[in-house]
C-alpha positions as CSV (number, residue, x, y, z in Angstrom):
1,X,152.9,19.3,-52.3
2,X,152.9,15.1,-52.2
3,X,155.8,13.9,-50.3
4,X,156.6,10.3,-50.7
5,X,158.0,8.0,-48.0
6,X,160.3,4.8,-48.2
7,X,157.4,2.1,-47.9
8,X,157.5,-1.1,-50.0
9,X,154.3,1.0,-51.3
10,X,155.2,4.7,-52.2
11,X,153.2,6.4,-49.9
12,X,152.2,10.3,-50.6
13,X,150.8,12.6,-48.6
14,X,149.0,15.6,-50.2
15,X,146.0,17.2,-51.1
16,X,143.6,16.6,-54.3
17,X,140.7,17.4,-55.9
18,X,137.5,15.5,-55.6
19,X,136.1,15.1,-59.1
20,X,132.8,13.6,-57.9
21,X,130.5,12.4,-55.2
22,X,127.5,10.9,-55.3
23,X,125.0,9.3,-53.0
24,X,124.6,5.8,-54.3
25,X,122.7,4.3,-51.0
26,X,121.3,5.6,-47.7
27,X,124.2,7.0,-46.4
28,X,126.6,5.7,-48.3
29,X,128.8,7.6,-50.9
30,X,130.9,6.8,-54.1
31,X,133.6,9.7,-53.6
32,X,135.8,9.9,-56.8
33,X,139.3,11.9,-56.2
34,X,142.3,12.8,-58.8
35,X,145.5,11.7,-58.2
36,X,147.2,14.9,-59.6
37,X,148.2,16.8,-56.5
38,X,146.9,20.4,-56.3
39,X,150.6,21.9,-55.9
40,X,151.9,21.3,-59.0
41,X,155.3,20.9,-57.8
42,X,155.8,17.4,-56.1
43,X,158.1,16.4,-53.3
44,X,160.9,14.2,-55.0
45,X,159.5,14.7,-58.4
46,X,156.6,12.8,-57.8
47,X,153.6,14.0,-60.3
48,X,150.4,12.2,-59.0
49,X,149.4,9.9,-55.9
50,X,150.9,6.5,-56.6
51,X,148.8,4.1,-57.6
52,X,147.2,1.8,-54.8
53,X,147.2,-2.3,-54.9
54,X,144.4,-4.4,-54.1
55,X,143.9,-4.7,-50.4
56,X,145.0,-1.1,-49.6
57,X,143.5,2.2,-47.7
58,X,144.0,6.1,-47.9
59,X,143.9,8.1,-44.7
60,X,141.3,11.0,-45.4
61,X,140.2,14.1,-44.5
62,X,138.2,16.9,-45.9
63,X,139.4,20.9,-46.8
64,X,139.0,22.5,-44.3
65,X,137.8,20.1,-41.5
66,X,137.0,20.2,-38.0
67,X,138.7,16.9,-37.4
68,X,142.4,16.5,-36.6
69,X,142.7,12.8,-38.4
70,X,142.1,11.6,-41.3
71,X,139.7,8.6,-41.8
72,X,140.7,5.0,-43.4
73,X,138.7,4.7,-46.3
74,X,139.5,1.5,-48.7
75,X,139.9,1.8,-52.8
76,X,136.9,0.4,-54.8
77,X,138.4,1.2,-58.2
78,X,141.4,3.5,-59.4
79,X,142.8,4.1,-62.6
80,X,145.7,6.3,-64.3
81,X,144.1,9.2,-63.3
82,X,141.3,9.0,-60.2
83,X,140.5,6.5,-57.3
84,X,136.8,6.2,-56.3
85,X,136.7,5.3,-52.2
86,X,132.9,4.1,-51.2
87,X,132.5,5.8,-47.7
88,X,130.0,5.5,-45.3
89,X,128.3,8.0,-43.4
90,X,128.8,7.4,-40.0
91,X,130.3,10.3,-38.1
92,X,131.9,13.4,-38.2
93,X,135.2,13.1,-40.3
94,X,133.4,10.7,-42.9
95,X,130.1,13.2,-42.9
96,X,132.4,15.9,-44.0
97,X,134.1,13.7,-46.7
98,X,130.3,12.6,-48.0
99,X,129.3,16.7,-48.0
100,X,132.5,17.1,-50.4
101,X,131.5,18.3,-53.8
102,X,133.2,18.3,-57.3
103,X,135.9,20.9,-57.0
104,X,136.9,20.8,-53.7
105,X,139.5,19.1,-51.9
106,X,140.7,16.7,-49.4
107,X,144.0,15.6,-47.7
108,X,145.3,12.4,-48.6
109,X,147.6,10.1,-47.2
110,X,148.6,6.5,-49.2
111,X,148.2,4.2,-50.4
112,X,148.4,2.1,-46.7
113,X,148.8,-1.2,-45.8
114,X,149.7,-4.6,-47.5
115,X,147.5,-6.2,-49.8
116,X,145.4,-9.1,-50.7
117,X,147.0,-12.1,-52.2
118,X,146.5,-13.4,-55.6
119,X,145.3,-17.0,-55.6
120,X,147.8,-18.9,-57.6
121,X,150.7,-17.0,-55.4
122,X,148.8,-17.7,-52.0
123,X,149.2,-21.5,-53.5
124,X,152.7,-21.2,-54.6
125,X,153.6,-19.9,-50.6
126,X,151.4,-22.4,-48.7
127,X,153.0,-25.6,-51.0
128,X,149.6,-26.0,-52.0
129,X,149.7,-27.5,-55.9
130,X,146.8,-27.3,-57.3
131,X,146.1,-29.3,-60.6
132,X,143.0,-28.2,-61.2
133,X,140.7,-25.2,-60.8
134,X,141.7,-23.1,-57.8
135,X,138.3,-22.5,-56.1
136,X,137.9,-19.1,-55.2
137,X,135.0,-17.1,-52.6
138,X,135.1,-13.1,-52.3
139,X,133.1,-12.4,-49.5
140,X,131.9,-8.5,-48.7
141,X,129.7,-6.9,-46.1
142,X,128.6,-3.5,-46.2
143,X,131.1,-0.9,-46.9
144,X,133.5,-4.2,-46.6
145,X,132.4,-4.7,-50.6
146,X,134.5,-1.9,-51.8
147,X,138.2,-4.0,-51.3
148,X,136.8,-7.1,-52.3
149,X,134.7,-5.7,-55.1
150,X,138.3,-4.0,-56.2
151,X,139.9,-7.1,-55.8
152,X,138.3,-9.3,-57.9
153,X,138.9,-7.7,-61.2
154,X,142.7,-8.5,-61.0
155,X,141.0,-12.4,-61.1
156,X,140.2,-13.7,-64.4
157,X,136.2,-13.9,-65.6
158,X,134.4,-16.7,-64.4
159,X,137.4,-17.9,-61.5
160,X,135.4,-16.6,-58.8
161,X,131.9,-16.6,-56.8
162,X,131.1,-13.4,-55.0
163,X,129.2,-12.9,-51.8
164,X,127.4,-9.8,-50.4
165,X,125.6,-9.0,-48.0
166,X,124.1,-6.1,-47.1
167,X,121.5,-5.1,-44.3
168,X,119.2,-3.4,-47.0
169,X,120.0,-1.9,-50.4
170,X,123.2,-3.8,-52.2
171,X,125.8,-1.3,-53.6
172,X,128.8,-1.6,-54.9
173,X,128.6,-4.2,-57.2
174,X,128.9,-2.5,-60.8
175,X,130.5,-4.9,-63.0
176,X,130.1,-8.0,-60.8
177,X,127.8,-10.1,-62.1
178,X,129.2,-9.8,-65.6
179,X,132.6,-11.4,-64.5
180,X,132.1,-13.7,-61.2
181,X,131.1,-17.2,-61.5
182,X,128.4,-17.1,-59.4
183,X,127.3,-13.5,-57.4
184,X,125.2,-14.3,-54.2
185,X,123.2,-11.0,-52.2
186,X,121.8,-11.2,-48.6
187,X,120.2,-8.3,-47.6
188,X,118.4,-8.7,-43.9
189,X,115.1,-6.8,-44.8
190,X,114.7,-9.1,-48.0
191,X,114.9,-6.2,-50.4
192,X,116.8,-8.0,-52.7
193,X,118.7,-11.2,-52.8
194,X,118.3,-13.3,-50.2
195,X,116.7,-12.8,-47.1
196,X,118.9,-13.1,-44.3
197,X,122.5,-13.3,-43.4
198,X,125.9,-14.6,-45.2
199,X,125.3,-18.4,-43.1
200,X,122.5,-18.7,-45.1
201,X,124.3,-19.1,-48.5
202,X,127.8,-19.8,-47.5
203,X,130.2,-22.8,-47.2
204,X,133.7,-22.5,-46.3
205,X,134.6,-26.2,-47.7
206,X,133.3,-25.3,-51.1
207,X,137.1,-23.4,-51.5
208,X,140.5,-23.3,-51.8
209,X,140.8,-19.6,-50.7
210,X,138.4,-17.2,-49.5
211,X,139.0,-13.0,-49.8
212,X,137.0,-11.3,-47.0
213,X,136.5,-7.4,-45.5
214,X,133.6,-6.5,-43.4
215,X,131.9,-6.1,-39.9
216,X,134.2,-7.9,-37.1
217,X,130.7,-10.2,-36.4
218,X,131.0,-11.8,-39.8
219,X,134.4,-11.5,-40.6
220,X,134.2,-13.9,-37.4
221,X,131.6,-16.0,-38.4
222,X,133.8,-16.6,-42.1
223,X,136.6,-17.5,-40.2
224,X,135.0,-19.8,-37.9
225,X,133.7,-21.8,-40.9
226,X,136.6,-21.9,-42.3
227,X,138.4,-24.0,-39.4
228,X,135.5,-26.0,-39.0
229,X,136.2,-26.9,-42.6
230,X,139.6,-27.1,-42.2
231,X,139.0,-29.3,-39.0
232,X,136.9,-31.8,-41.8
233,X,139.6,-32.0,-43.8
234,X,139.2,-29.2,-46.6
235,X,142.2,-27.6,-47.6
236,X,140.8,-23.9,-47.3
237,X,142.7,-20.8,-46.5
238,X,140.8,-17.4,-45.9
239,X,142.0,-13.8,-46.0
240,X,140.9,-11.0,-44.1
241,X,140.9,-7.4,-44.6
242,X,139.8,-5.9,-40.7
243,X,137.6,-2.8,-40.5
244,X,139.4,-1.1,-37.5
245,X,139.7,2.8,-35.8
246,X,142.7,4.5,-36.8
247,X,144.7,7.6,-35.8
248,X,147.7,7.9,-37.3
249,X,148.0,5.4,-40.1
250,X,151.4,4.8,-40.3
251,X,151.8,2.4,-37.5
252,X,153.1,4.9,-34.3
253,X,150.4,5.2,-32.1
254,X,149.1,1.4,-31.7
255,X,145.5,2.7,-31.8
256,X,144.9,-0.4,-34.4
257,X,146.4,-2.9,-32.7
258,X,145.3,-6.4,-34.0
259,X,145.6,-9.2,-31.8
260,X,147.1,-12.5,-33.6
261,X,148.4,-15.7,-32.6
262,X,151.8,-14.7,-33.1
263,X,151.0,-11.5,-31.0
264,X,149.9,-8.1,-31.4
265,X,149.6,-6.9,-34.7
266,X,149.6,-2.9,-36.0
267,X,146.0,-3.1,-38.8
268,X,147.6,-0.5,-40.9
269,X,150.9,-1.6,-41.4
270,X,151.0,-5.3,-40.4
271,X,147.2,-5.3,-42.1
272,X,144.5,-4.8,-43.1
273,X,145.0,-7.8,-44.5
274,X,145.5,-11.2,-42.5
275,X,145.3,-14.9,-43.0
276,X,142.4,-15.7,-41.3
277,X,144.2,-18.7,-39.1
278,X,146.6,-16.6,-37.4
279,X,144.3,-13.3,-36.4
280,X,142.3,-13.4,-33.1
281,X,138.8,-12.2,-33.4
């Protein structure tokens, strides 16, 4: 059964079948579901899980689990029939999702949240003309790829440079290099890419807008280079899509609370996504 609430973005809440899952780095797996519900009667005649925008999360949770909650797990790629979440290991709700097989299934809740952006409307709503090239940076760290990875193929080929940085192994990139301007990898160990961390390779200044999800630490670092190059006069403006605990993923129990200059924020219904000058880190 998928039952649909009244959200800007119809919401469902149901259960599907995984169609794959695969172990594509230590730890870290590319979990493909279906979007057909397994009751084949939908709430309100809806036939499959509505399609998620750029920037948005599911709430998941395996069948059967031993967890009450789901867990927020971003979209890497969907289509008309599947969405594939990357999902990283790291305790005992996502270690059930990652031991999920073809054939089984999982509860589902979303798609969740607002989303990111496009450039040329983030212009438009700042007053920002721009007669030229709009200078875009996507900017991904870890698991934090799998928005920003999703993102970028709404841009057009070539309009974009990609960052990435990973503490080993990169992931998450299929299809990348072919279509960003310029795709730039950091891993710490030196296993490929660079060796080191995003302040290595990064400048704020060098665009009009920059896309970012990752670990608090660097979505904090992007955002401090992005006022310092606001404060020398570049006309930047940076988006951030923040990694944060969840319970009930509709915006109830405040356990997501984001603080932001304009006060506190919920991160799955006021977020994920927030412009980087008004979110406190």
């Amino acid at each position: 059964m998928c039952e649909h609430t009244h959200d800007p973005f119809p919401r469902a809440a149901c259960a599907v079948r995984v169609l794959s899952s695969l172990e594509i780095a230590p730890g870290v797996f590319s979990l493909v579901a279906g979007r057909s519900p397994v009751s084949s009667t939908a709430t309100g005649g809806a036939s499959s899980v509505p399609a998620p925008a750029a920037g948005q999360f599911f709430m998941l949770r395996a069948r059967p689990s031993g967890v009450l909650l789901g867990r927020p797990i971003s979209v890497y790629r969907s289509d008309d029939s599947s969405i594939t979440f990357l999902i990283l290991k790291k305790g005992r709700g996502t270690a059930e999702l990652c031991a999920l097989r073809a054939g089984d299934e999982l509860d589902l809740v979303g798609p969740i949240g607002n989303i990111f952006p496009l450039p040329s409307n983030a212009a438009a709503d700042a007053n920002q003309p721009h007669r030229g090239e709009i200078r875009v940076a996507l900017v991904g760290g870890g698991i934090g790829v799998a928005p920003v990875s999703g993102f970028s193929f709404l841009l057009a080929e070539g309009s974009f440079d990609f960052y990435a940085s990973f503490r080993s192994a990169p992931y998450g990139l299929e299809g990348i290099d072919a279509r960003a301007k310029k795709l730039v990898v950091t891993t710490e160990d030196g296993s490929a890419g660079v060796k080191g961390m995003l302040p290595a390779v990064f400048d704020a200044a060098a665009y009009d807008f920059v896309y970012a999800c990752g670990p608090t630490p660097m979505l904090r670092y992007v955002k401090g280079a992005i006022e310092e190059a606001v404060a020398a006069g570049s006309p930047v403006r940076g988006f951030l899509s923040l990694e944060e605990h969840m319970a009930c993923g509709a915006g109830a129990c405040l356990g997501c609370t984001v603080r932001t200059i304009n006060g506190n924020r919920r991160c799955c219904v006021d977020g994920p996504v927030f412009d980087a000058s008004e979110v406190i880190l």
